[in-house]
Backbone and ligand atoms as CSV (ligand in chain L), in Angstrom:
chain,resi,resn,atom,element,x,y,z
A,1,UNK,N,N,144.117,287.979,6.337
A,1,UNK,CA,C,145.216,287.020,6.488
A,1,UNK,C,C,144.866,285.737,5.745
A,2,UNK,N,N,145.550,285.369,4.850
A,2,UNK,CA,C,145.302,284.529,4.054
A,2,UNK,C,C,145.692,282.935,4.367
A,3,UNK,N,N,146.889,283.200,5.092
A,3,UNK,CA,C,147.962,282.281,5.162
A,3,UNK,C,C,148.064,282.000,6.552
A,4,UNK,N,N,148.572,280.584,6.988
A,4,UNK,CA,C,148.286,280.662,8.683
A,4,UNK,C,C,149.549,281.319,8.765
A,5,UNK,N,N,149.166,281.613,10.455
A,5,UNK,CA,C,150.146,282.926,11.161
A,5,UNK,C,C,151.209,281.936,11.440
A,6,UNK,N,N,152.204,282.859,12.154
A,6,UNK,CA,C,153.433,281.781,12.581
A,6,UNK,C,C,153.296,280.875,13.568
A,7,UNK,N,N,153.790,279.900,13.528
A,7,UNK,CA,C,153.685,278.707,14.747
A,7,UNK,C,C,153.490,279.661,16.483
A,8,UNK,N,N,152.816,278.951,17.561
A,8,UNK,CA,C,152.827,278.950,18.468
A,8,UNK,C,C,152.839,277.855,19.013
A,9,UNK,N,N,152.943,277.866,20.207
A,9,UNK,CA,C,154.151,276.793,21.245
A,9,UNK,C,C,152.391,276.209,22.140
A,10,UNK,N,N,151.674,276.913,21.613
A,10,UNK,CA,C,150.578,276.629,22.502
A,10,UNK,C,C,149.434,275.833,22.264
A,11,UNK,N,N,149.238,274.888,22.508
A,11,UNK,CA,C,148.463,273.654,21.669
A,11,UNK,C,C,147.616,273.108,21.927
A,12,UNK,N,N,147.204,274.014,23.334
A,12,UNK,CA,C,145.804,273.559,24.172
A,12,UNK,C,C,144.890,274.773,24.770
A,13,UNK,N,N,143.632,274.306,24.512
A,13,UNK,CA,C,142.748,275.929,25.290
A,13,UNK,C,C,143.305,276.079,26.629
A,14,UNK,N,N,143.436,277.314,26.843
A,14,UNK,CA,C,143.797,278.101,27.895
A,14,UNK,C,C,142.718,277.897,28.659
A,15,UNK,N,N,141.474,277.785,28.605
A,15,UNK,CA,C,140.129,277.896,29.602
A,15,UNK,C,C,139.723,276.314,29.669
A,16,UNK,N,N,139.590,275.288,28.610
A,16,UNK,CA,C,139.000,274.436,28.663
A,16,UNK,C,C,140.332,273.141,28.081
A,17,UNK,N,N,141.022,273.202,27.548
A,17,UNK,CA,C,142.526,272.352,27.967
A,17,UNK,C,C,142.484,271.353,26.420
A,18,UNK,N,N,141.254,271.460,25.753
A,18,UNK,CA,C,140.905,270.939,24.604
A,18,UNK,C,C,141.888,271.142,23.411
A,19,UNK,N,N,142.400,270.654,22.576
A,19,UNK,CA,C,143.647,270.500,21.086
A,19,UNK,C,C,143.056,271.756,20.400
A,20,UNK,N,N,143.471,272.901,20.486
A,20,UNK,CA,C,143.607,273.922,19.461
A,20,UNK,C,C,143.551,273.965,17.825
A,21,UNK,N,N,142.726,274.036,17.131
A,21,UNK,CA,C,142.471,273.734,15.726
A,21,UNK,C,C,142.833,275.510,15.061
A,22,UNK,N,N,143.686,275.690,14.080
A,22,UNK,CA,C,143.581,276.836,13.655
A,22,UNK,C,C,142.409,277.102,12.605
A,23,UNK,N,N,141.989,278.095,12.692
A,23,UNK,CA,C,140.361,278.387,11.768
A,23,UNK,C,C,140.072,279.612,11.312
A,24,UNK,N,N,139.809,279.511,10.717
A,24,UNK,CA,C,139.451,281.784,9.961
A,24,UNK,C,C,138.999,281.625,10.600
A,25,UNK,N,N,138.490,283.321,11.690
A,25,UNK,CA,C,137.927,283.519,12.993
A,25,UNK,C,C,138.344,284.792,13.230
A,26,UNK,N,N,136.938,285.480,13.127
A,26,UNK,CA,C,137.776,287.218,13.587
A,26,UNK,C,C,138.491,287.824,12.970
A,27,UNK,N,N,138.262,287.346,11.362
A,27,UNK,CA,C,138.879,288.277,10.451
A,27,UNK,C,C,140.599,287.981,10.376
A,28,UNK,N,N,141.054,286.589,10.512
A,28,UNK,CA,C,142.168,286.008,10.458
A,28,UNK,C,C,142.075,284.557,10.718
A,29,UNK,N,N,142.994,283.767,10.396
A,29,UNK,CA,C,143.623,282.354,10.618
A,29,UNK,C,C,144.101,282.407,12.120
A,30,UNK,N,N,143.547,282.024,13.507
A,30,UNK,CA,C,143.660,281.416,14.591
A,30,UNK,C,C,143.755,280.555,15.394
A,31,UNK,N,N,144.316,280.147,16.311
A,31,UNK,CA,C,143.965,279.055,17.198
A,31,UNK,C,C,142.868,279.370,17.786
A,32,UNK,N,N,142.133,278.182,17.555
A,32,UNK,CA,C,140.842,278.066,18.156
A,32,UNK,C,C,140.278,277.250,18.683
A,33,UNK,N,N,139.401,277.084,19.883
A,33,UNK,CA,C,139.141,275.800,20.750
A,33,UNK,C,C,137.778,275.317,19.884
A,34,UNK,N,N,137.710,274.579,19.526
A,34,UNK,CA,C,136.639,273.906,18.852
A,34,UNK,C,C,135.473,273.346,20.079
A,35,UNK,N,N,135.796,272.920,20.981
A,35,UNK,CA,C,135.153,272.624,22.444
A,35,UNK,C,C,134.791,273.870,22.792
A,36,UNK,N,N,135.225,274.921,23.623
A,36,UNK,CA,C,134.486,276.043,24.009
A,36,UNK,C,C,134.237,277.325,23.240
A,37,UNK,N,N,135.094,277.549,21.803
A,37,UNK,CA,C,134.985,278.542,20.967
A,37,UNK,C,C,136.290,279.448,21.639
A,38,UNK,N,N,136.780,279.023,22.231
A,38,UNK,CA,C,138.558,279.668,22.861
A,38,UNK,C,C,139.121,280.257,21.494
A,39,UNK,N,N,139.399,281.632,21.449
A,39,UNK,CA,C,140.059,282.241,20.555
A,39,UNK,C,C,141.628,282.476,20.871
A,40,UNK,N,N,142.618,282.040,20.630
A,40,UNK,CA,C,144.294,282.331,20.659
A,40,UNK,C,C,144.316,283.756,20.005
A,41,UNK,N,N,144.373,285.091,21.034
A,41,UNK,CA,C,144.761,286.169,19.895
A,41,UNK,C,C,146.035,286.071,20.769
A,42,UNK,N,N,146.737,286.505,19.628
A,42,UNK,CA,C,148.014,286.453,19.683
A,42,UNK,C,C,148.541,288.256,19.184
A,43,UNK,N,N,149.293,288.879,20.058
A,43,UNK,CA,C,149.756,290.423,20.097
A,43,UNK,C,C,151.161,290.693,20.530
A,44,UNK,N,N,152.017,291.598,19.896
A,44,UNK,CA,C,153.267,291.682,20.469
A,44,UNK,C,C,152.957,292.422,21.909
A,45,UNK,N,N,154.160,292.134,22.479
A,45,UNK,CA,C,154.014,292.624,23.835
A,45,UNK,C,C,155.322,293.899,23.808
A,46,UNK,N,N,154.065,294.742,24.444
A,46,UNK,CA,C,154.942,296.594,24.324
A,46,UNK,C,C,156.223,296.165,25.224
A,47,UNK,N,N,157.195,296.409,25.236
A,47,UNK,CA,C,158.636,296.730,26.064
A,47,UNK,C,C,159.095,297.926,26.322
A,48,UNK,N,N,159.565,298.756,27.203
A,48,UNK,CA,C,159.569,299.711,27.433
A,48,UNK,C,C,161.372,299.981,27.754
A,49,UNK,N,N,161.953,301.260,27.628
A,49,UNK,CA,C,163.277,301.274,26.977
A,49,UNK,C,C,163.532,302.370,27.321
A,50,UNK,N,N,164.719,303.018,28.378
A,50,UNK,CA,C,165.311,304.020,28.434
A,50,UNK,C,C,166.705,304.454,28.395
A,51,UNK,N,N,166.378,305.140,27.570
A,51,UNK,CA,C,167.899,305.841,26.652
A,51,UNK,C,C,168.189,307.214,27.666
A,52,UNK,N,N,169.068,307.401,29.096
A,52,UNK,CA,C,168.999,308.029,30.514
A,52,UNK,C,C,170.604,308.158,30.130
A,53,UNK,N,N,170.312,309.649,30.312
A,53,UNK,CA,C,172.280,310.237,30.952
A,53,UNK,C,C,172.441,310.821,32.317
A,54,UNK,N,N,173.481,310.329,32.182
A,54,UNK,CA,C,173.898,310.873,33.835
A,54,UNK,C,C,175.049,312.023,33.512
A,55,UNK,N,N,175.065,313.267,33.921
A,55,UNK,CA,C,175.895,314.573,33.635
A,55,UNK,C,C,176.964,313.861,32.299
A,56,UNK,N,N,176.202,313.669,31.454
A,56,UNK,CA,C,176.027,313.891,30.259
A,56,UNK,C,C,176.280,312.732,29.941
A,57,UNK,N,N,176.381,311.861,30.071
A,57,UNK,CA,C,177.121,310.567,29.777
A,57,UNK,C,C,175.291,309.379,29.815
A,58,UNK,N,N,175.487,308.663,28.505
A,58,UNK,CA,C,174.440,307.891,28.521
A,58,UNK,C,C,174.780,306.288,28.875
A,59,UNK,N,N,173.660,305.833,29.757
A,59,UNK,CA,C,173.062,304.690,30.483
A,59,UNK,C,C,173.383,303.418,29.769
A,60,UNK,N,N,174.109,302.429,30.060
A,60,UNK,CA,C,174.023,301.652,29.053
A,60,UNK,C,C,174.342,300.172,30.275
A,61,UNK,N,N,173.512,299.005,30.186
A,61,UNK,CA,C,174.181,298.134,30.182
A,61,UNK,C,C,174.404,296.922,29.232
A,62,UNK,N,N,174.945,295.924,30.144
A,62,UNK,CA,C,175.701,294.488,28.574
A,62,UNK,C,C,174.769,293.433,29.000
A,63,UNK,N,N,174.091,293.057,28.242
A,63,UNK,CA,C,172.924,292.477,28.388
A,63,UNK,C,C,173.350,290.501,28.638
A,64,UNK,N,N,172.146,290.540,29.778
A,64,UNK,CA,C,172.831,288.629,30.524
A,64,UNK,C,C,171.973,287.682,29.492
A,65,UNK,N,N,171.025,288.781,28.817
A,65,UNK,CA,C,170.242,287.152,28.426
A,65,UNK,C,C,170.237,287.617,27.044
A,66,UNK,N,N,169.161,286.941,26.395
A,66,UNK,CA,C,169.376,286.954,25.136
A,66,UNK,C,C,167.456,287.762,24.747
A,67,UNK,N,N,167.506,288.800,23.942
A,67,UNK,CA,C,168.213,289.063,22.940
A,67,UNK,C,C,169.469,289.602,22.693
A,68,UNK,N,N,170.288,289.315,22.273
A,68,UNK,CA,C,171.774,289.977,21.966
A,68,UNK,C,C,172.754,290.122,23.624
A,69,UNK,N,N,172.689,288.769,23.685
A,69,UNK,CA,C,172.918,288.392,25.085
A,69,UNK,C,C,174.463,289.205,24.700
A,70,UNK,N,N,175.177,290.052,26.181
A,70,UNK,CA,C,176.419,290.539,26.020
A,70,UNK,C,C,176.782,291.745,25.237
A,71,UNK,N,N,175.513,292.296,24.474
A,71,UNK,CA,C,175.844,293.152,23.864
A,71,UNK,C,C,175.298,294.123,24.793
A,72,UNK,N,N,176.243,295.384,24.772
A,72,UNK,CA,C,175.539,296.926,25.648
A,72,UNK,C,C,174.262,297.523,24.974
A,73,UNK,N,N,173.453,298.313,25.621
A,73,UNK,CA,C,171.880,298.216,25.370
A,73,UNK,C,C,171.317,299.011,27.018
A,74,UNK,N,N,170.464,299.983,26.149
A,74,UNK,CA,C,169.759,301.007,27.076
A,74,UNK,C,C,168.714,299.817,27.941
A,75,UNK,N,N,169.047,300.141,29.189
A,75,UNK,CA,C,167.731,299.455,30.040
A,75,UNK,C,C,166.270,298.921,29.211
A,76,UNK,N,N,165.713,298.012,29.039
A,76,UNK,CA,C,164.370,297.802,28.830
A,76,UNK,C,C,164.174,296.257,29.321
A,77,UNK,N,N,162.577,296.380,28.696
A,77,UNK,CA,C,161.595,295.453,29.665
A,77,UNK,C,C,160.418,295.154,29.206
A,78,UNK,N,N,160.072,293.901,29.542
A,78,UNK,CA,C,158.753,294.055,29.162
A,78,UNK,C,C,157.276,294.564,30.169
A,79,UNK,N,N,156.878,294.892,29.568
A,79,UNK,CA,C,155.206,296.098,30.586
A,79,UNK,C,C,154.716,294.487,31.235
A,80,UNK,N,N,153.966,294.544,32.390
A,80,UNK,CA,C,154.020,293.756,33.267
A,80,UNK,C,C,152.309,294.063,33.252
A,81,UNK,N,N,151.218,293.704,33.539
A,81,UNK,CA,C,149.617,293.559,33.420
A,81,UNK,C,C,149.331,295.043,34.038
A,82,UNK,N,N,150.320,295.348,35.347
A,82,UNK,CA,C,149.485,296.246,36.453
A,82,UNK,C,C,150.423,297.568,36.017
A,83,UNK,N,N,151.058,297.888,34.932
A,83,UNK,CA,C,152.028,298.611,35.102
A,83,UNK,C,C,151.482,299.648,33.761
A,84,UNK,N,N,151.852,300.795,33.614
A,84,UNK,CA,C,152.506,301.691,32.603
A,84,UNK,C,C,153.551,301.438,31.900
A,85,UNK,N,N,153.711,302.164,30.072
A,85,UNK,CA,C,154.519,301.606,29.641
A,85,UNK,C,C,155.711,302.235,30.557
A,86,UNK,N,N,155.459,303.586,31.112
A,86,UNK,CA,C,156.725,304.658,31.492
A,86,UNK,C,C,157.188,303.989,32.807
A,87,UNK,N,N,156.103,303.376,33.945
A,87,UNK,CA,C,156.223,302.744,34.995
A,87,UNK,C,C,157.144,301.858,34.871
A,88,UNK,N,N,156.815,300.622,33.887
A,88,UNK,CA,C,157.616,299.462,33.712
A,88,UNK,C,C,158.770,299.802,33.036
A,89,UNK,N,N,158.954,300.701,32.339
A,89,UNK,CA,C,160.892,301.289,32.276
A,89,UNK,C,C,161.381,301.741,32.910
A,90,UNK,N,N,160.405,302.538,34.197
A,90,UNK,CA,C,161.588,303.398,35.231
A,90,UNK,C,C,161.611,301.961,36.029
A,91,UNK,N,N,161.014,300.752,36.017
A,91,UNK,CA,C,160.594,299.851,37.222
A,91,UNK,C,C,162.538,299.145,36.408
A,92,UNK,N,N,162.225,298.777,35.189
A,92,UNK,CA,C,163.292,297.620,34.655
A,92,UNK,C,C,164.631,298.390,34.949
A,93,UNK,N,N,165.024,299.740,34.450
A,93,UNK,CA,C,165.969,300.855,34.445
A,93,UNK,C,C,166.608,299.983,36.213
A,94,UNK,N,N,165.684,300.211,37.286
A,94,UNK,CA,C,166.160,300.294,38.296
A,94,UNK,C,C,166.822,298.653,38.702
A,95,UNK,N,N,165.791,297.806,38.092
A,95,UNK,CA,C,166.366,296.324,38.521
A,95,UNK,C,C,167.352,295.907,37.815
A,96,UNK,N,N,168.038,296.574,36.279
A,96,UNK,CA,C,168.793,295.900,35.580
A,96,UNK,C,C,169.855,297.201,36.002
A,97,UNK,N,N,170.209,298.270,36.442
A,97,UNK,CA,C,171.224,298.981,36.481
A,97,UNK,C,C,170.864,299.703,37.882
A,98,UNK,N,N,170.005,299.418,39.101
A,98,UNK,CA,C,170.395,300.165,40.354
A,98,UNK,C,C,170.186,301.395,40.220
A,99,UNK,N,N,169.561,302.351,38.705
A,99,UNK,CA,C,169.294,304.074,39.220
A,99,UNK,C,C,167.978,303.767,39.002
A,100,UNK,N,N,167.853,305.078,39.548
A,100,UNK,CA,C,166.197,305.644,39.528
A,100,UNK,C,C,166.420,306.792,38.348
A,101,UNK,N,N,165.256,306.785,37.148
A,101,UNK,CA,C,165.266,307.468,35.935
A,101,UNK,C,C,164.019,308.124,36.139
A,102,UNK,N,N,164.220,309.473,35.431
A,102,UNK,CA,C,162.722,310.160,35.194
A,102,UNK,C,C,163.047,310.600,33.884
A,103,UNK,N,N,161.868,310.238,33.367
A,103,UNK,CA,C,161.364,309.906,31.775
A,103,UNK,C,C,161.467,311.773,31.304
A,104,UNK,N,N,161.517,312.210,30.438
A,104,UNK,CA,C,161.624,312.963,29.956
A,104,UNK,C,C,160.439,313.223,28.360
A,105,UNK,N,N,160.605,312.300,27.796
A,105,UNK,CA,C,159.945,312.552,26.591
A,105,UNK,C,C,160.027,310.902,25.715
A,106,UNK,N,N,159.245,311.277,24.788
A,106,UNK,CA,C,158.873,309.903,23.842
A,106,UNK,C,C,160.434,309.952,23.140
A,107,UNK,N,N,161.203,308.750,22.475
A,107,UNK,CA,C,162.099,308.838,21.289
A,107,UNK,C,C,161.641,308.083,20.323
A,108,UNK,N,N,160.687,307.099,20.443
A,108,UNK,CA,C,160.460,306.395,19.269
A,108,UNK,C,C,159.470,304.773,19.699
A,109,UNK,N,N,159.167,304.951,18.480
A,109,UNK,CA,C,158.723,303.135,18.848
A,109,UNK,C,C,158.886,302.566,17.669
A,110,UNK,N,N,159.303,301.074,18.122
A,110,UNK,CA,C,159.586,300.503,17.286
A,110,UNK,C,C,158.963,299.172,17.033
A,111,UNK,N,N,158.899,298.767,15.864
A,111,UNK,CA,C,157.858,297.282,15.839
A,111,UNK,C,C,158.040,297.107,14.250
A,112,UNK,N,N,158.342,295.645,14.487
A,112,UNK,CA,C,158.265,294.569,13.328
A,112,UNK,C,C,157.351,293.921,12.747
A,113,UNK,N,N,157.223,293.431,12.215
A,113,UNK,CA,C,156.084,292.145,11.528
A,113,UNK,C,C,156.253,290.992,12.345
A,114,UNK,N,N,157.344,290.586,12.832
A,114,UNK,CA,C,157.613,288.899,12.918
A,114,UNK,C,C,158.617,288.964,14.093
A,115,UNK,N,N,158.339,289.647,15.019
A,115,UNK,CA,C,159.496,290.451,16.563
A,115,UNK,C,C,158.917,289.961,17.643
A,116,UNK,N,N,157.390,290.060,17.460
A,116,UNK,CA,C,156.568,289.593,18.710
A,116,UNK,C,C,156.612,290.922,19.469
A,117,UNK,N,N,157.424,291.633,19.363
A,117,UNK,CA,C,157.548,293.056,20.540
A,117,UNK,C,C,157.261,294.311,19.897
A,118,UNK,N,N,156.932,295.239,20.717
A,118,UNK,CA,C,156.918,297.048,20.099
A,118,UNK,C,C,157.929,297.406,21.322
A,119,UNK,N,N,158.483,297.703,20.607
A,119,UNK,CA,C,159.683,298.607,22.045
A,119,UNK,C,C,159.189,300.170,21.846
A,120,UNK,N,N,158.799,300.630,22.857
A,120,UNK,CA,C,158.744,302.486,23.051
A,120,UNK,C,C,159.779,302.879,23.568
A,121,UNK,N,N,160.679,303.840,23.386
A,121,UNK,CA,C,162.185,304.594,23.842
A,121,UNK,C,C,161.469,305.688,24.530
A,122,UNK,N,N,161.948,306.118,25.568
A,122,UNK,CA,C,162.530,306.989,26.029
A,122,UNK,C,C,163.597,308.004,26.303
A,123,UNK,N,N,163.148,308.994,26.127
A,123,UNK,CA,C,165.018,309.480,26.765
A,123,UNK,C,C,164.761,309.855,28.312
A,124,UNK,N,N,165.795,310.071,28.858
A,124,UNK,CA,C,165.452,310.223,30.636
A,124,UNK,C,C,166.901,310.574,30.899
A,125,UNK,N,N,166.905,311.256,32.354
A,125,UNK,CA,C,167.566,311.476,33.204
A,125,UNK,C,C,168.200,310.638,34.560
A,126,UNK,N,N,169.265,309.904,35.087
A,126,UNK,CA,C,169.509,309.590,36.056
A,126,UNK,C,C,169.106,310.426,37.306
A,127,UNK,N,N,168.393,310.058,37.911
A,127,UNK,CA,C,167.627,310.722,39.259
A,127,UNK,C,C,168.214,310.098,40.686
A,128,UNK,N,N,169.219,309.309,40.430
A,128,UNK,CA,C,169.366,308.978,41.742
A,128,UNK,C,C,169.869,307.508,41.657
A,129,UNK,N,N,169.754,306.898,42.689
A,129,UNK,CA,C,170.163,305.220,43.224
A,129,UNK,C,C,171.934,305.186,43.063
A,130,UNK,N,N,172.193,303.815,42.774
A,130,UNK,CA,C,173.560,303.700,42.684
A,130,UNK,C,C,173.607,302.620,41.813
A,131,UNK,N,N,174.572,302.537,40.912
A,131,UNK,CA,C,174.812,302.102,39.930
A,131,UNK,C,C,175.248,300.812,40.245
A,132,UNK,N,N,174.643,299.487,39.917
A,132,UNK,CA,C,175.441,298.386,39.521
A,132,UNK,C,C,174.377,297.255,38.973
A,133,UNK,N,N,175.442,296.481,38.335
A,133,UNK,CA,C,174.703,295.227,37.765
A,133,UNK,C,C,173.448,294.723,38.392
A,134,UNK,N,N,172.335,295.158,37.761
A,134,UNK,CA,C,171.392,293.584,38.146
A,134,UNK,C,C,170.606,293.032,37.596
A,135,UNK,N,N,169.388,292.380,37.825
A,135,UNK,CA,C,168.664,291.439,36.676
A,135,UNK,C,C,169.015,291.649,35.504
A,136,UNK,N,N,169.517,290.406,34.995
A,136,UNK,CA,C,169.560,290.532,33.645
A,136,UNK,C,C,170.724,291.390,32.825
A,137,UNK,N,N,171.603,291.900,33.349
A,137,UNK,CA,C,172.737,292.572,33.352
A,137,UNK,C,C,173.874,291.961,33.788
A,138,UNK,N,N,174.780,291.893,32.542
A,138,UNK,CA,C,176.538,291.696,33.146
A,138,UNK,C,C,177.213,293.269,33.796
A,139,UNK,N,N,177.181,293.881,33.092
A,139,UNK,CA,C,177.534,295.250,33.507
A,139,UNK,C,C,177.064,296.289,33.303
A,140,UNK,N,N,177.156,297.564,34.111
A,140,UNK,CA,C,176.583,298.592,33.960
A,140,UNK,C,C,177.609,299.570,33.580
A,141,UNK,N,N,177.345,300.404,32.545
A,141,UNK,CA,C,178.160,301.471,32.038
A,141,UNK,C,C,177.966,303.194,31.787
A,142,UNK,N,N,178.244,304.349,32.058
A,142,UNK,CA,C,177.851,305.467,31.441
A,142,UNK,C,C,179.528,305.471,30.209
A,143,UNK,N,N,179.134,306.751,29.552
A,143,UNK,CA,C,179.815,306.691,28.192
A,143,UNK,C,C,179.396,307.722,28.062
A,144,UNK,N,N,180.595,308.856,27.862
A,144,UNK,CA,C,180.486,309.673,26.678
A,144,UNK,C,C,179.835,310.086,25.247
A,145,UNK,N,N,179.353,310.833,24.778
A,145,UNK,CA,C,179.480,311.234,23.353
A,145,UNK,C,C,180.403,310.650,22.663
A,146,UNK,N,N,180.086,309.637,21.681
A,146,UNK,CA,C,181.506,309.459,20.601
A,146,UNK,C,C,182.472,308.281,21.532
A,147,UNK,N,N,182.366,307.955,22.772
A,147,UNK,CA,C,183.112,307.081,23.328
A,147,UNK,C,C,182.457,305.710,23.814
A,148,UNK,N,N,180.664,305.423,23.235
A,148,UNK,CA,C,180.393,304.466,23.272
A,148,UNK,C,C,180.955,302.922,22.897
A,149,UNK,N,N,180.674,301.752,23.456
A,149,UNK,CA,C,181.677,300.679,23.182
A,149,UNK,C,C,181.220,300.096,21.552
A,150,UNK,N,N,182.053,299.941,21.105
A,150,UNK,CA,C,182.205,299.712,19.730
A,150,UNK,C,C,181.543,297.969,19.385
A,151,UNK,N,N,180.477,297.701,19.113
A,151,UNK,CA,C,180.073,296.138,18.581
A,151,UNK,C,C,179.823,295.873,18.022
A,152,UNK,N,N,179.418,294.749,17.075
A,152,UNK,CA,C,179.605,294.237,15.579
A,152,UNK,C,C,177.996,294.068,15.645
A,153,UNK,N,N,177.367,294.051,14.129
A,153,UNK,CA,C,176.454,293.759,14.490
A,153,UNK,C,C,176.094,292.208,14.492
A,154,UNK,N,N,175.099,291.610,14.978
A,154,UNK,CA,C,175.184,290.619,14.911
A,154,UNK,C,C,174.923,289.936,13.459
A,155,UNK,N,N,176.117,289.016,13.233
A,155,UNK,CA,C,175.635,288.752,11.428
A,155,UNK,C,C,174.847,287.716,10.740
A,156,UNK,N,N,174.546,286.331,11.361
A,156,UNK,CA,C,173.503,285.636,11.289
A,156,UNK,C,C,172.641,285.346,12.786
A,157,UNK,N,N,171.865,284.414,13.062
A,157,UNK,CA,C,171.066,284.248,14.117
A,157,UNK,C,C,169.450,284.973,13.551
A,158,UNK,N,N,169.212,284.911,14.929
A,158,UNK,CA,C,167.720,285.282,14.418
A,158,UNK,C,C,167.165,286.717,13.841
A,159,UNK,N,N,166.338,286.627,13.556
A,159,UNK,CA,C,165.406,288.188,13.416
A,159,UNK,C,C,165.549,289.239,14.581
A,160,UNK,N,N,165.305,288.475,15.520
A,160,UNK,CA,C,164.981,289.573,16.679
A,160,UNK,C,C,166.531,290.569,16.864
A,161,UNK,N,N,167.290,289.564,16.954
A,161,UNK,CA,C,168.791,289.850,17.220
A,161,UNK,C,C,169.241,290.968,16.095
A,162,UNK,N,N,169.043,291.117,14.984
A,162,UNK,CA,C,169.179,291.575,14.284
A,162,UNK,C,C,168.271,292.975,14.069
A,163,UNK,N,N,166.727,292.630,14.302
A,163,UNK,CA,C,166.203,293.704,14.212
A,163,UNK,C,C,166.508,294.770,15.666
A,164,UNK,N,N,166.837,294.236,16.833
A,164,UNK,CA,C,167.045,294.855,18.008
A,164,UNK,C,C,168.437,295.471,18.359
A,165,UNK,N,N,169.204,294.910,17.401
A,165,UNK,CA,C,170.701,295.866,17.004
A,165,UNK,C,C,170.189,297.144,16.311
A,166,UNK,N,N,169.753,297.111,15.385
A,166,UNK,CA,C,169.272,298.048,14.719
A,166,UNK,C,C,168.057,299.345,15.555
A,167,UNK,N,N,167.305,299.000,16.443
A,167,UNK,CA,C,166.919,299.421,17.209
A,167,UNK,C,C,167.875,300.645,18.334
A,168,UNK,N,N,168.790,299.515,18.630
A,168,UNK,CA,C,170.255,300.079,19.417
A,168,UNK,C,C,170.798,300.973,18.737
A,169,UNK,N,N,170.919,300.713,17.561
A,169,UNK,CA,C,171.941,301.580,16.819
A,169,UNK,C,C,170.616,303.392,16.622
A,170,UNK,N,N,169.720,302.921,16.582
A,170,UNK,CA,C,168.892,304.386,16.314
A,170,UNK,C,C,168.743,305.123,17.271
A,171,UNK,N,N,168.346,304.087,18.563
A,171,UNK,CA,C,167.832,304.823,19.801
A,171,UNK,C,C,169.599,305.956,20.129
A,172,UNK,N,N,170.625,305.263,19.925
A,172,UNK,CA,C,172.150,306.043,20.534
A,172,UNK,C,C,172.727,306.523,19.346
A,173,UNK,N,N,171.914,306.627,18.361
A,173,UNK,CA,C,172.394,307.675,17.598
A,173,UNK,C,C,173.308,308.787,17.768
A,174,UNK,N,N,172.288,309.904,18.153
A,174,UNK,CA,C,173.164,311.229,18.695
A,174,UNK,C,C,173.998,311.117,19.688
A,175,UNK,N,N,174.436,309.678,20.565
A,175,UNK,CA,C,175.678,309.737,21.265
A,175,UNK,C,C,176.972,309.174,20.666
A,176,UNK,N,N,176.628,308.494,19.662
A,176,UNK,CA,C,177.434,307.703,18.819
A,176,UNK,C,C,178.431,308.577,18.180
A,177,UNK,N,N,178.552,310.121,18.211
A,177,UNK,CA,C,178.733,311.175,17.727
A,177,UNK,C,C,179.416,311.947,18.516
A,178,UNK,N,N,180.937,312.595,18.617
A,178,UNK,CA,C,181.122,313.463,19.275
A,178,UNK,C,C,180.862,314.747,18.876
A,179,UNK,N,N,179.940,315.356,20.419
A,179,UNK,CA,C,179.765,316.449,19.804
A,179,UNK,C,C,180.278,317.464,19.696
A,180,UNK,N,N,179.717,318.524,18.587
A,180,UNK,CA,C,180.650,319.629,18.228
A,180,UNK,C,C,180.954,321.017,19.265
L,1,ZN,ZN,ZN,138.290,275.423,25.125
């Protein structure tokens, strides 16, 4: 890494509270505590994501916050210290839409340069609970094949917003499609 990394919001050692100096260190440009030798590594944080049908119809809710605040979007989350990535999606699945999901298989992962996140997909099954809005959710929806809600993508704003449409659009691919 040649070049310093992107800004962080964080400007004091975490252990010893001392002004953060960035410094080659560890085979990159870092924040670094010059007082105790405090290294800033900095890593995207995994999110975990399930793409779940219920007798045939896939999982979707309209998202309260932002990224792509309002837009519909398979359950996800970010992995929590004590958790699994599969744990912390059946955990988010249940707090942002009220079912209980069992994971089925890998669909993908996804990760940027400049996202801060790796999202891992899932596909899964509705196992149960009852359906309605919560954390972080305006509404909860199932949908057809081919009868998913139709949204623009987002056309300026940030990276994330943009790269996480695109995300959306891969993970619901094959429902986006009526099938034959
Ligand atoms: Zn320090």
């Amino acid at each position: 890494m040649a070049t310093d990394p992107p800004p962080t919001l964080k400007k004091f050692c975490l252990d010893c509270g001392a002004a953060l100096q960035t410094r080659a260190v560890a085979g990159g440009r870092r924040p670094t505590c010059p007082a105790c030798g405090f290294i800033l590594f900095r890593n995207p944080t995994p999110v975990g994501m399930a793409v779940a049908e219920r007798e045939g119809q896939l999982l979707l809710i309209r998202r309260g916050n932002p990224p792509l605040q309002g837009y519909w979007a398979p359950p996800a989350g970010h992995v929590e210290i004590d958790e699994s990535v599969e744990g912390a999606t059946i955990r988010e699945t249940f707090e942002e839409a009220g079912v209980k999901v069992a994971l089925n298989g890998l669909l993908g992962v996804f990760s940027r340069a400049d996202v801060g996140v790796v999202i891992i997909a899932y596909s899964g099954k509705v196992a149960g609970g009852q359906a309605r809005a919560g954390e972080d959710a305006i509404e909860v929806g199932f949908f057809a094949p081919g009868a998913l809600p139709e949204q623009p993508a987002p056309a300026e704003g940030d990276a994330v917003d943009r790269w996480f449409f695109t995300v959306i659009e891969k993970v619901t691919e094959p429902w986006r499609k009526i099938e034959a």
